[in-house]
N, C-alpha and C positions, 0 to 999 in steps of 0.2 A: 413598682407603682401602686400609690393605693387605688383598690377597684371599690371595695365596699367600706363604710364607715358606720360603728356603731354606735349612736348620738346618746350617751347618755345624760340626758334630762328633760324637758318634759316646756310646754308652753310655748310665750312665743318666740326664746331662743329656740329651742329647739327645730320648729318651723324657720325660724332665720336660716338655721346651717342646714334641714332638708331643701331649702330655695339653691343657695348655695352648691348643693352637690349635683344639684339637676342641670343646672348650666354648668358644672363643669364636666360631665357626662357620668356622673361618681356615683354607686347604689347605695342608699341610704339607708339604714334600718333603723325604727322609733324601738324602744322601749318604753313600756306605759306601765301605771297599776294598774287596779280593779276600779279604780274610783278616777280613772282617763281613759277608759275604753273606749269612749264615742269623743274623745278631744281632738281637736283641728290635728296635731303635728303625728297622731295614728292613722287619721286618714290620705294623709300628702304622703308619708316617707314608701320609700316603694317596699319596704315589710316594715312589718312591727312585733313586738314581742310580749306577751305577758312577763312578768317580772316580780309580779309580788300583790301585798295585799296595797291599800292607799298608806296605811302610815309610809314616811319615807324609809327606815332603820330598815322595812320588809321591804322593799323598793329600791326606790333610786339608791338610797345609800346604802346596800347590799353589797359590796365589790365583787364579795365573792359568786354572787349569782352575776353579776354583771360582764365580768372576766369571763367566765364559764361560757356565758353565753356567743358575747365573741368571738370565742375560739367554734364555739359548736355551727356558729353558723358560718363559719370561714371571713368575719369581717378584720382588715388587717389593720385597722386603727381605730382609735375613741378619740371621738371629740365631746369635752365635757360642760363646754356652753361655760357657765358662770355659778357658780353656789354649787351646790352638791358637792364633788367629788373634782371640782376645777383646780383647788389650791391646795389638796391634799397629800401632801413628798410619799408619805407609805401607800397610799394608792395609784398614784405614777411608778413607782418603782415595782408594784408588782404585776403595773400592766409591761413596764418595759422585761420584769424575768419573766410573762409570759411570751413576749417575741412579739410584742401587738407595739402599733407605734401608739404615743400621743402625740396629739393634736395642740403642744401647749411647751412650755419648757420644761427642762432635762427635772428628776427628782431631785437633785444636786441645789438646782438653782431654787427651786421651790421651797425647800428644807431652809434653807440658807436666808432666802427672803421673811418666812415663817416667820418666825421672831423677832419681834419688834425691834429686840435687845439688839440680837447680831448684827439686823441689818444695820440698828442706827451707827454700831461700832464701825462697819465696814464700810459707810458712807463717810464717815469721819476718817480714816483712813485715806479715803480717794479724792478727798479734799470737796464732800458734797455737805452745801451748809445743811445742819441738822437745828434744830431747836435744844435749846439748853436744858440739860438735863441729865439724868442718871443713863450710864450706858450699860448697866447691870439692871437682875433683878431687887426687889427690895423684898429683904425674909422676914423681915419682921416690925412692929410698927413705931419704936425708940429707931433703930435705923433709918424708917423714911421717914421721919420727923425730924433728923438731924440732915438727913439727905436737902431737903424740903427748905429748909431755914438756907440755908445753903445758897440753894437756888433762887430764893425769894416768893413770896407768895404775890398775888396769887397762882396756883399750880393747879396739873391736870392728872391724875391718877390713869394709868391705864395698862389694860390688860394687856401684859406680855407676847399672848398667842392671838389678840383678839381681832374686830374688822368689824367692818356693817354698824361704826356706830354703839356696839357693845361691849360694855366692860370700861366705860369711862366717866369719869367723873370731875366733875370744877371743886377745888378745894379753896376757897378765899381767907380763911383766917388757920392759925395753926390748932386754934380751938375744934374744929371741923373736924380735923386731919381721922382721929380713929376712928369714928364712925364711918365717914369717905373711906376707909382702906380697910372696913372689914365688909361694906357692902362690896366696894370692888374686886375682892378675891371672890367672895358666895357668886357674883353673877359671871365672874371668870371662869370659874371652876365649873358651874351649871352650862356656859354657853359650850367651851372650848376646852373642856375637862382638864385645863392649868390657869393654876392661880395664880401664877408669876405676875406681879405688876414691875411695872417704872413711870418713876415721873419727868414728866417736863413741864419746863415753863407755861405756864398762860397767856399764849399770844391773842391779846387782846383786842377785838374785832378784825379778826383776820380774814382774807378772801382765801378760798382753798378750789387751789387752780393745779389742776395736773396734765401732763404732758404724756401720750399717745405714743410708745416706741415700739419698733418692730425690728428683729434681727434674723439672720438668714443663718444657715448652718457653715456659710464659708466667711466668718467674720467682720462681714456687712452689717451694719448699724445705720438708723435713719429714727426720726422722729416724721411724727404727722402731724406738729403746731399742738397748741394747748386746749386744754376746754376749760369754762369757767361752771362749778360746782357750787358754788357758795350757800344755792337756793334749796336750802336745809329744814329737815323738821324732825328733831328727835335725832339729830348726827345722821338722818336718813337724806340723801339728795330725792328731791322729786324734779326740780328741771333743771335742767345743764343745757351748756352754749359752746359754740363754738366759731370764731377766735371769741377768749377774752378782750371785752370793752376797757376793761385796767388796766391793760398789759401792753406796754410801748413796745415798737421793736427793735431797743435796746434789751429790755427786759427779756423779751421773749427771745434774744437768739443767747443770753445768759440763764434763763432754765430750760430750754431743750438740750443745750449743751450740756448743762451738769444730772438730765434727767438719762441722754445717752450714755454718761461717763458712770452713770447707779446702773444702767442694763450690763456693759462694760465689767464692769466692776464683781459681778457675779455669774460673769459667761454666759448671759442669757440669750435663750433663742425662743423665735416666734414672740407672736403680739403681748405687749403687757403694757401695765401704765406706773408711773411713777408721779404719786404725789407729793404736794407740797401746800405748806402753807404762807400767805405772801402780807403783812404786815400793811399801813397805809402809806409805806413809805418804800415799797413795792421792794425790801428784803422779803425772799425767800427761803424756807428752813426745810429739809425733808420729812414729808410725815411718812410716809410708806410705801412698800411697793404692790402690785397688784400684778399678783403671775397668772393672769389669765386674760380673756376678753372684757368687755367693761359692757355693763348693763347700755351705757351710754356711747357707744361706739358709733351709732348711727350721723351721727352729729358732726363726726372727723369724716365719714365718709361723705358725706356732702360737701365737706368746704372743699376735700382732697381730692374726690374723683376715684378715691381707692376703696375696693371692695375687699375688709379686712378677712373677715369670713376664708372668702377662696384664696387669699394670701396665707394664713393661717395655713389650710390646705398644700399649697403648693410648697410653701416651705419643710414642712414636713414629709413632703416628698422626696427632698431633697436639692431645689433648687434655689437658684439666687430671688433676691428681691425682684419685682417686676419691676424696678424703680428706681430713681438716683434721687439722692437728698434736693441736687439742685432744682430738677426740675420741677418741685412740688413747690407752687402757690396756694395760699390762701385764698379760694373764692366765695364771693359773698358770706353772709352768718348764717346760722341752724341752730335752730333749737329744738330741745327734746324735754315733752313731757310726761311723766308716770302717771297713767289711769289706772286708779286704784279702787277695787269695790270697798270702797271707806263710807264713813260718816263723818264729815266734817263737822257738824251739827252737834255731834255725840261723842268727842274727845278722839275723832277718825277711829274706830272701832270698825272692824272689819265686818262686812256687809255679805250675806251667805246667801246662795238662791239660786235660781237658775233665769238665763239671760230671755225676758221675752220676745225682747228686741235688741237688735243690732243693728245700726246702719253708722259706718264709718265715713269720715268726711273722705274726699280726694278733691282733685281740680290742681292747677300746679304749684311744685313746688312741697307737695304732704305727700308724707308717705307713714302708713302706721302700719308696725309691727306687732302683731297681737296672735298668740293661741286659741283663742275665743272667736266663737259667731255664735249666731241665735242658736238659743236650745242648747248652749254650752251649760255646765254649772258650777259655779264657785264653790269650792266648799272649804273644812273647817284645816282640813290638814296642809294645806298649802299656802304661798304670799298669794296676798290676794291681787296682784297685778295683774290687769285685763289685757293691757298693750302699751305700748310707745306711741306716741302722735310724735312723728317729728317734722320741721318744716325747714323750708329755705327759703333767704330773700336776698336777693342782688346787695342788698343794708341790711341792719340790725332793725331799723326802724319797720322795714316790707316786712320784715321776719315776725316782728310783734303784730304787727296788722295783719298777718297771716296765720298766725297761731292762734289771734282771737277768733276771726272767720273760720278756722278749721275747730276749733273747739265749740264753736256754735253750734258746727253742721252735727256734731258725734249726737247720737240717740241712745242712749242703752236703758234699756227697762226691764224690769226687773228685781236690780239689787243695786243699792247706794250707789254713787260714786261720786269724787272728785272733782267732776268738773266745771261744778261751778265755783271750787275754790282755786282754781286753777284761771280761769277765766280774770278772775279779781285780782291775782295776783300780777296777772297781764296788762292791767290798767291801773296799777298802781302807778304814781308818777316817780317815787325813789327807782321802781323798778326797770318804770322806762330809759329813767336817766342816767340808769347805773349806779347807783348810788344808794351801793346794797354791799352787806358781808351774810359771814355763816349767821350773825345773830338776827338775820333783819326779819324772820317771821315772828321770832320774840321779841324783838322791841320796835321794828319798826311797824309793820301789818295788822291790820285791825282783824284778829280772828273774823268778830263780828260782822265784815262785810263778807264776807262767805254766809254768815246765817242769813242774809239779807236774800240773796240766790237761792237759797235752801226754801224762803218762804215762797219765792216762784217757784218756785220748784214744784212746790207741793201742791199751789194754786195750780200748777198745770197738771197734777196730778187727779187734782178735783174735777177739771174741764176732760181729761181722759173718763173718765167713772163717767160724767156725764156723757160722753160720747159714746162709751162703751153700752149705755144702761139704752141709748139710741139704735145701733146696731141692733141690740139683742131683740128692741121691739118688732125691729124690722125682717127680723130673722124668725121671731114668732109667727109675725104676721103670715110669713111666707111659710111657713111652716116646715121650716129648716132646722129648727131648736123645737123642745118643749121642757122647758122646767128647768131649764140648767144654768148655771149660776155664773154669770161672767163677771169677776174679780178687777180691780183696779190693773193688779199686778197681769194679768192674763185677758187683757183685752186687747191688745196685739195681736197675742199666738192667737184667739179663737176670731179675730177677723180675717186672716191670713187664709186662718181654716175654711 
């Protein structure tokens, strides 16, 4: 049985799977740098560990200190949350030859999912529809251009080994094409140290919806229904749903079934998700697989009732699913959105500083998961994502009237954020209606009504300086302060004080 786990990575996954181990009576150990010493998921996990300096290469992404360390303090599994060292086959395989379990599937499957190439060949194989295109890499740039023609333009360039949105590129005329395919090897090469591209088709205004699978070590297979991804910036999702609004349930019992038959298909065990993309004519093509937990996971556990997390857990224990396919309905919808210390204002440029205020929404139906409270600080060497807001409502309709209320209540001061383009986005009427794809922050969303919020924003940032420049009189008067200088940004913390 596992008794301890050693959580490698940091924020508010990390905090997710210390909740996690405390209900299931499991010890949990943080790992931090030097620059997460005082962060939320070092104070909750019942030890922590120094690990390195802040860059992550001295840190998180260490193995060899990380491994090391699990074994020195007796913990008998890693669980590695998402990014870092989640989808990495050589660093699973040399937690599995250390004798230490993961928390995640075999290096086997992970290796195998890895490339874009294989998987797309071994989905074609098992008869999972794939998007047209090359099921090799392309070596050279008269190849993909013969490739390309082929295929028809316009097409999509994309990194081999790649994920997150990186290493991809829209090529529309065959003029494009070398420029398109020597930038997408340079950012291949720099993100995921292989240049391997292939191309596929341009499926043009597609929704990109994936399906939520989980398998057990005795051959049990189940899906948890779909999530709808579409709401994109930069190939990045910022909010995701769950059920998709697009998705009949015709549809949706033909891509759970072929998203089990891609887990299937590569022996896979414990939670992963399988993407896809879905045309307007609600064909389905596979984009990829995803061998780990999903940023967005919160949003299946609401409609499902299942708490992925300690499934994750108990599967690697060695048990069956907690669960029969049959019994899972779909209840009510969830959404989940990314608060991010950005500037929407300033091309979302990441927002550095330390947090003066915190105060998260709740009331029913929200739940946010976040690394961060007051006196946290964002800084340069990490994503800058503060937390998840996620909500639930009996409808899609409660749901959006719940997510605007709960994104009203959020306060953070200090450094940038998001939320008031997130807010805008929630009161779009494409939005409300459904009647959105991956392109609709580019062609449908008026950037500009976010800088509109941003100008309150700022006016309430003027009425703060005023209220602060108030306080301080009164803290003079009283002769509490003498001379000290209360800032826009720190008139919170020093009323608090």
């Amino acid at each position: 049985m596992i008794k301890k786990i050693l959580i490698a990575n940091r924020g508010e996954i990390a905090v997710r799977i210390i909740r996690a181990c405390r209900e299931m009576g499991t010890t949990s150990a943080a790992v931090y740098s030097e620059a997460d010493r005082t962060s939320l998921h070092v104070r909750l996990a019942d030890e922590a560990h120094l690990i390195g300096k802040a860059v992550s290469s001295d840190s998180y992404l260490n193995a060899e200190k990380i491994i090391s360390l699990a074994k020195k303090i007796h913990a008998d599994a890693i669980h590695p949350g998402y990014g870092f060292f989640s989808e990495n086959a050589k660093f699973i395989a040399e937690v599995e030859k250390a004798g230490l379990i993961f928390i995640g599937p075999s290096s086997t499957s992970v290796e195998l999912m890895g490339s874009k190439t294989a998987a797309r060949q071994l989905m074609q194989t098992h008869g999972v529809p794939i998007v047209p295109g090359t099921t090799e890499s392309i070596t050279s740039i008269d190849s993909g251009l013969k490739a390309a023609e082929k295929i028809g333009f316009p097409i999509l360039l994309k990194a081999a080994a790649g994920g997150g949105g990186k290493g991809m590129r829209k090529v529309l005329h065959p003029k494009d094409f070398k420029d398109a395919f020597e930038a997408t090897q340079r950012e291949a090469l720099k993100s995921f140290a292989n240049d391997s591209i292939y191309i596929e088709k341009l499926i043009e205004n597609p929704r990109h919806i994936e399906v939520q699978i989980i398998a057990d070590k005795h051959g049990n297979y189940a899906h948890l229904f779909e999530r709808e991804c579409s709401i994109q910036r930069r190939h990045q999702k910022i909010i995701e749903e769950a059920p998709s609004s697009f998705v009949d349930e015709c549809t949706r019992l033909n891509i759970t079934n072929a998203a089990v038959n891609a887990a299937k298909a590569c022996n896979y065990t414990n939670a992963g998700t399988v993407e896809f993309l879905m045309d307007s004519n609600k064909n389905f093509y596979f984009l990829e697989m995803n061998t780990r937990l999903q940023v967005e996971h919160p949003v299946t556990e609401f409609i499902t009732g299942i708490d992925l997390v300690k499934e994750q857990i108990s599967i690697a224990n060695g048990h069956r699913l907690s669960f029969k396919q049959d019994a899972l309905k779909v209840s009510g919808h969830s959404f989940e959105c990314r608060v991010y210390a950005e500037d929407p204002s300033n091309e979302f440029l990441p927002s550095t500083g330390r947090i003066y205020e915190y105060i998260e929404p709740s009331g029913p139906g929200i739940r946010v998961d976040s690394g961060f409270n007051r006196g946290s600080v964002i800084d340069v060497y990490y994503d800058p994502l503060i937390s998840k807001l996620v909500c639930w409502g009996a409808d899609r309709n409660q749901a959006i009237r719940r997510m605007i209320r709960a994104l009203n209540e959020y306060h953070i001061a200090g450094v940038t954020t998001n939320l008031s383009f997130l807010i805008q986005i929630f009161r779009n009427k494409d939005f409300t209606d459904g009647n959105f794809d991956i392109n609709f922050l580019e062609q449908k969303f008026n950037y500009f009504d976010a800088l509109q919020l941003n100008e309150a924003r700022e006016k309430s940032s003027d009425a703060a300086a005023v209220f602060a420049a108030l306080i301080k009189t009164l803290r003079i008067s009283n002769g509490t302060i003498q001379n000290e200088e209360l800032t826009t940004n720190n008139w919170s913390n020093q009323l608090y004080e």
